[in-house]
N, CA, C and O of each residue as an XYZ file, in Angstrom:
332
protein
N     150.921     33.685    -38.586
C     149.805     33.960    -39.477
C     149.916     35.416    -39.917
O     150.486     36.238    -39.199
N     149.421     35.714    -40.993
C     149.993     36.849    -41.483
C     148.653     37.736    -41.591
O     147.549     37.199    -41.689
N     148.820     39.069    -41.568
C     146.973     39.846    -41.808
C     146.190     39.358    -42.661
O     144.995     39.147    -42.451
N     146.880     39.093    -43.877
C     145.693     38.446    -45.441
C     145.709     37.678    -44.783
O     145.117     38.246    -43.866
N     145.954     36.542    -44.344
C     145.613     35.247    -44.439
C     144.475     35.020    -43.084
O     143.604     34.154    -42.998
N     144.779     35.984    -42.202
C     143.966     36.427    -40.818
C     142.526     36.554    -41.894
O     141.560     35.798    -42.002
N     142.852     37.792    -42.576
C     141.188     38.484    -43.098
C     140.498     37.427    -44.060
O     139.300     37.577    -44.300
N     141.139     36.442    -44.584
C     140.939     35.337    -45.650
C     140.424     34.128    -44.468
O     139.764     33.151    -44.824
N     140.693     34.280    -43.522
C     139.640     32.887    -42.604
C     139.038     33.967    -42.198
O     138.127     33.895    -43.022
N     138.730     35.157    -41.454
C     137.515     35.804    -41.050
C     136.309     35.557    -42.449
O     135.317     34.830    -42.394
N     136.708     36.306    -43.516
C     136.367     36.004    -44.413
C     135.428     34.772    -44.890
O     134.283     35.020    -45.268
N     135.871     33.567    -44.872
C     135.685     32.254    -45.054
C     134.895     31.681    -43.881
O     134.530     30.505    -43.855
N     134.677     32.461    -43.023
C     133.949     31.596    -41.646
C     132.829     32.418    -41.844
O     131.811     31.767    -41.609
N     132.542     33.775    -42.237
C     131.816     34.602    -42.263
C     130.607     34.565    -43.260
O     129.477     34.980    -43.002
N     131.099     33.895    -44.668
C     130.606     32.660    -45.810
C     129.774     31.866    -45.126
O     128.553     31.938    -44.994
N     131.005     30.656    -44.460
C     130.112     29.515    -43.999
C     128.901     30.060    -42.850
O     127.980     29.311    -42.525
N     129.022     31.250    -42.376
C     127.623     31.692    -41.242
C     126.925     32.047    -41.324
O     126.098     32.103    -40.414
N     126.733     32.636    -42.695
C     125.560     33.435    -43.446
C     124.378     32.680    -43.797
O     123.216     33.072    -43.904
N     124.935     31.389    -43.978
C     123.960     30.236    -44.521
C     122.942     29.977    -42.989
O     121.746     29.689    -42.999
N     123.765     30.165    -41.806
C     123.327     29.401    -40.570
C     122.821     30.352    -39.958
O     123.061     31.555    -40.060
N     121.503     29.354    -38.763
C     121.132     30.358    -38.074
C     121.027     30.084    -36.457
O     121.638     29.058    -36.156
N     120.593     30.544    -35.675
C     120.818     30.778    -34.561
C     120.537     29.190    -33.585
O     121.125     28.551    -32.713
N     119.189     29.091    -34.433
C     118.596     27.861    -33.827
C     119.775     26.795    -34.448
O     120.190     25.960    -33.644
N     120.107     26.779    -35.257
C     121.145     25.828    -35.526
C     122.509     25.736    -35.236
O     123.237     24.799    -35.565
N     122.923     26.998    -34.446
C     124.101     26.743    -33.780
C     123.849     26.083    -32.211
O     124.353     25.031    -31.819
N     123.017     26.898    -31.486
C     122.557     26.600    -30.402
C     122.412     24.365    -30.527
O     123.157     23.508    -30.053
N     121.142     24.235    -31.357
C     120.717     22.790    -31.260
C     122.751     21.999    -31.390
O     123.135     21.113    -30.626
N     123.529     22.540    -32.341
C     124.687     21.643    -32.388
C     125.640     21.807    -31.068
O     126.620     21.072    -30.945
N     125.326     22.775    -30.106
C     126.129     23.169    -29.173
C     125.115     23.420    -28.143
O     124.541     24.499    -28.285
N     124.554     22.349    -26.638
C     123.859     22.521    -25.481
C     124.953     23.792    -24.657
O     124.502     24.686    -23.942
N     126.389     23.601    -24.956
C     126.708     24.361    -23.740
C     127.508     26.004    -24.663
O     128.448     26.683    -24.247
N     126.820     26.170    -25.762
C     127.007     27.472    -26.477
C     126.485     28.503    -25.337
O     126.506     29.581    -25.931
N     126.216     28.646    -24.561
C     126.035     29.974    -23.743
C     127.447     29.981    -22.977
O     128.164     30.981    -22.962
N     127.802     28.692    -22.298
C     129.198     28.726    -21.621
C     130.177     28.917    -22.308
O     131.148     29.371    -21.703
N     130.310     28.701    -23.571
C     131.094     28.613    -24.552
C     131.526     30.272    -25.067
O     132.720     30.518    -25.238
N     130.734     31.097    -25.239
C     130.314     32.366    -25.545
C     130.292     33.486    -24.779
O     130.087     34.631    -25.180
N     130.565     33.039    -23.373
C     130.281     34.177    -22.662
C     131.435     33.822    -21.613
O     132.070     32.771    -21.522
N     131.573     35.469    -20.526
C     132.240     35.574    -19.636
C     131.709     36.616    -18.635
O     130.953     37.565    -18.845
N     132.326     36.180    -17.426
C     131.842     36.862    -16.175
C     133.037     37.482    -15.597
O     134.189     37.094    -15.790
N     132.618     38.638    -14.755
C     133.468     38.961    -13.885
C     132.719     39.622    -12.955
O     131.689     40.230    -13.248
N     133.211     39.535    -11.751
C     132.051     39.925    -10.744
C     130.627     39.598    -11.013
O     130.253     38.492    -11.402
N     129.875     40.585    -10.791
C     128.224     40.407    -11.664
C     128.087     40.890    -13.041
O     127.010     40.852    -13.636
N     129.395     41.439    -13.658
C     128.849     41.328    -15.196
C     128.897     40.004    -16.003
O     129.615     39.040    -15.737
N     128.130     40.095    -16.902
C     127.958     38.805    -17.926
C     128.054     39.363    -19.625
O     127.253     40.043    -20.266
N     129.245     38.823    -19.980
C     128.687     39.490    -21.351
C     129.053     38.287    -21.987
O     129.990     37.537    -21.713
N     128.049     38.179    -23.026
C     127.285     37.365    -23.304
C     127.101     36.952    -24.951
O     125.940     37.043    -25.348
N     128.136     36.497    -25.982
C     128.229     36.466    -26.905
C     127.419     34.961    -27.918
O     127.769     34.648    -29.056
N     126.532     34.396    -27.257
C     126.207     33.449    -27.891
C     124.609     33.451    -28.644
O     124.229     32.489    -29.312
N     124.009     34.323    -28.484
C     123.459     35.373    -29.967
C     123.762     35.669    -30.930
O     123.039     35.889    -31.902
N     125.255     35.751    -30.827
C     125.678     36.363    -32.457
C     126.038     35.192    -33.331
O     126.600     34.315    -32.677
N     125.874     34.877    -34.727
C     126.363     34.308    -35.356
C     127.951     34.238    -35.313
O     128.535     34.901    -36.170
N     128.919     33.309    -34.163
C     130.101     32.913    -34.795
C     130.070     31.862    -34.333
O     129.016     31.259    -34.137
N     131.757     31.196    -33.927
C     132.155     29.868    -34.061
C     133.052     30.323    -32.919
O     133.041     31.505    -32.577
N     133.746     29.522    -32.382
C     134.706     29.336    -31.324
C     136.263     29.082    -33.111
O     136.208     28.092    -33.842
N     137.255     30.127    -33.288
C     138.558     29.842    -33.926
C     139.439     29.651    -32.971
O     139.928     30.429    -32.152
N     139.659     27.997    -33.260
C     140.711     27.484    -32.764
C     142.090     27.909    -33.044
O     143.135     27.895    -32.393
N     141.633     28.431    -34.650
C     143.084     27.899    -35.638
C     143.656     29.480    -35.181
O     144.729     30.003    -35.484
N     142.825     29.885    -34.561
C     143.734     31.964    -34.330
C     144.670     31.438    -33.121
O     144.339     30.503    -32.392
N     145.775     32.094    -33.009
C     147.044     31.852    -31.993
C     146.330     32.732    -30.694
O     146.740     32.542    -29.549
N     145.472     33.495    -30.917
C     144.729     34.025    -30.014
C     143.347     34.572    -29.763
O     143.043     35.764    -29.810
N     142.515     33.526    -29.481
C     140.872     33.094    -29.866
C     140.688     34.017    -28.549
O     141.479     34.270    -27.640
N     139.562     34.363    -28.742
C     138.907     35.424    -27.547
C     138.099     34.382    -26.719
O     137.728     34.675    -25.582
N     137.809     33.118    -27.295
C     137.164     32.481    -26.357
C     137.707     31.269    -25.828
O     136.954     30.320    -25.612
N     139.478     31.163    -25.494
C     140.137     30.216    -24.937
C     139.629     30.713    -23.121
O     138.917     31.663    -22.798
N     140.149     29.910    -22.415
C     140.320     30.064    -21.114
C     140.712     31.392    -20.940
O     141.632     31.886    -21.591
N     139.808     32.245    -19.758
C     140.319     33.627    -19.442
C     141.977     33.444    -19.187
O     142.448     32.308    -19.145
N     142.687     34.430    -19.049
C     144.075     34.348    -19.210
C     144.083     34.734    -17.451
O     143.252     35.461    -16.908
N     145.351     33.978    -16.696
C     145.567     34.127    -15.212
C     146.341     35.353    -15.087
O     146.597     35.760    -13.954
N     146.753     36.004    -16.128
C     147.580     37.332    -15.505
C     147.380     38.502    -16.688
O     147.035     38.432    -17.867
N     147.672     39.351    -16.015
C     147.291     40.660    -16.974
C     148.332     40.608    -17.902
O     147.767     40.915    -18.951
N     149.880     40.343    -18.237
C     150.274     39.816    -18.972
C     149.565     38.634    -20.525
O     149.510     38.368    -21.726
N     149.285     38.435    -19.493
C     148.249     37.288    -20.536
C     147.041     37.883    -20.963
O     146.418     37.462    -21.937
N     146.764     38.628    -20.431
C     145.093     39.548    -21.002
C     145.599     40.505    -22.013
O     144.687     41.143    -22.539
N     146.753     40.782    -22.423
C     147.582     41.488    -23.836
C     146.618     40.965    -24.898
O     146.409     39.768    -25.091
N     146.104     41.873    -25.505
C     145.620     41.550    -27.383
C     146.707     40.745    -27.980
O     147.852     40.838    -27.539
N     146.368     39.858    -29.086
C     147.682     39.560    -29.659
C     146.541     39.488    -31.192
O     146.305     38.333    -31.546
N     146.214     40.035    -31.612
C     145.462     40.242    -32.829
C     146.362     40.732    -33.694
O     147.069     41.657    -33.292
N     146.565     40.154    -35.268
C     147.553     40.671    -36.236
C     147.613     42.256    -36.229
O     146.643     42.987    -36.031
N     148.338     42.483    -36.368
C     148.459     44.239    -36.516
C     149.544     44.418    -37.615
O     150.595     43.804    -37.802
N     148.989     45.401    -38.255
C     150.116     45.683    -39.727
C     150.887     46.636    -38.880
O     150.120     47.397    -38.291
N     151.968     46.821    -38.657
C     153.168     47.841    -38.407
C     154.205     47.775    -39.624
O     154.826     46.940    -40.282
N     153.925     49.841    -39.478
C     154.886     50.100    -40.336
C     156.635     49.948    -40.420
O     157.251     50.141    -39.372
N     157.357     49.624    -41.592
C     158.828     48.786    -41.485
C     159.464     50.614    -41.633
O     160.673     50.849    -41.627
């Protein structure tokens, strides 16, 4: 996936959320708090307040399964680097 095409679905999901609101994500999703959030020890942070969506279609969604190794906890978010 390439950066435009990254900022062109942020973009496009960001459209479709403007219309929606809180009570209406919640009512389509009972387990949007589990869905949205993560723990470690006793912190909770807690993303299912904000207007988004769970992106599947990103090669690296912030809200897949925590990753088992710090290897795996690497960002992999498009980044423009210079050629």
């Amino acid at each position: 996936m390439t950066l435009d095409r990254a900022w062109a679905d942020v973009h496009a999901a960001a459209q479709r959320l403007r219309a929606t609101t809180l009570r209406a994500l919640f009512a389509a999703d009972a387990r949007r708090f589990e869905t949205f959030s993560r723990q470690l020890d006793d912190m909770t942070v807690d993303f299912s307040k904000r207007r988004s969506t769970p992106a599947p279609s990103m090669p690296c969604s912030p809200w897949r399964a925590p990753p088992t190794s710090r290897a795996a906890a690497t960002p992999c978010w498009p980044v423009r680097r210079s050629t």
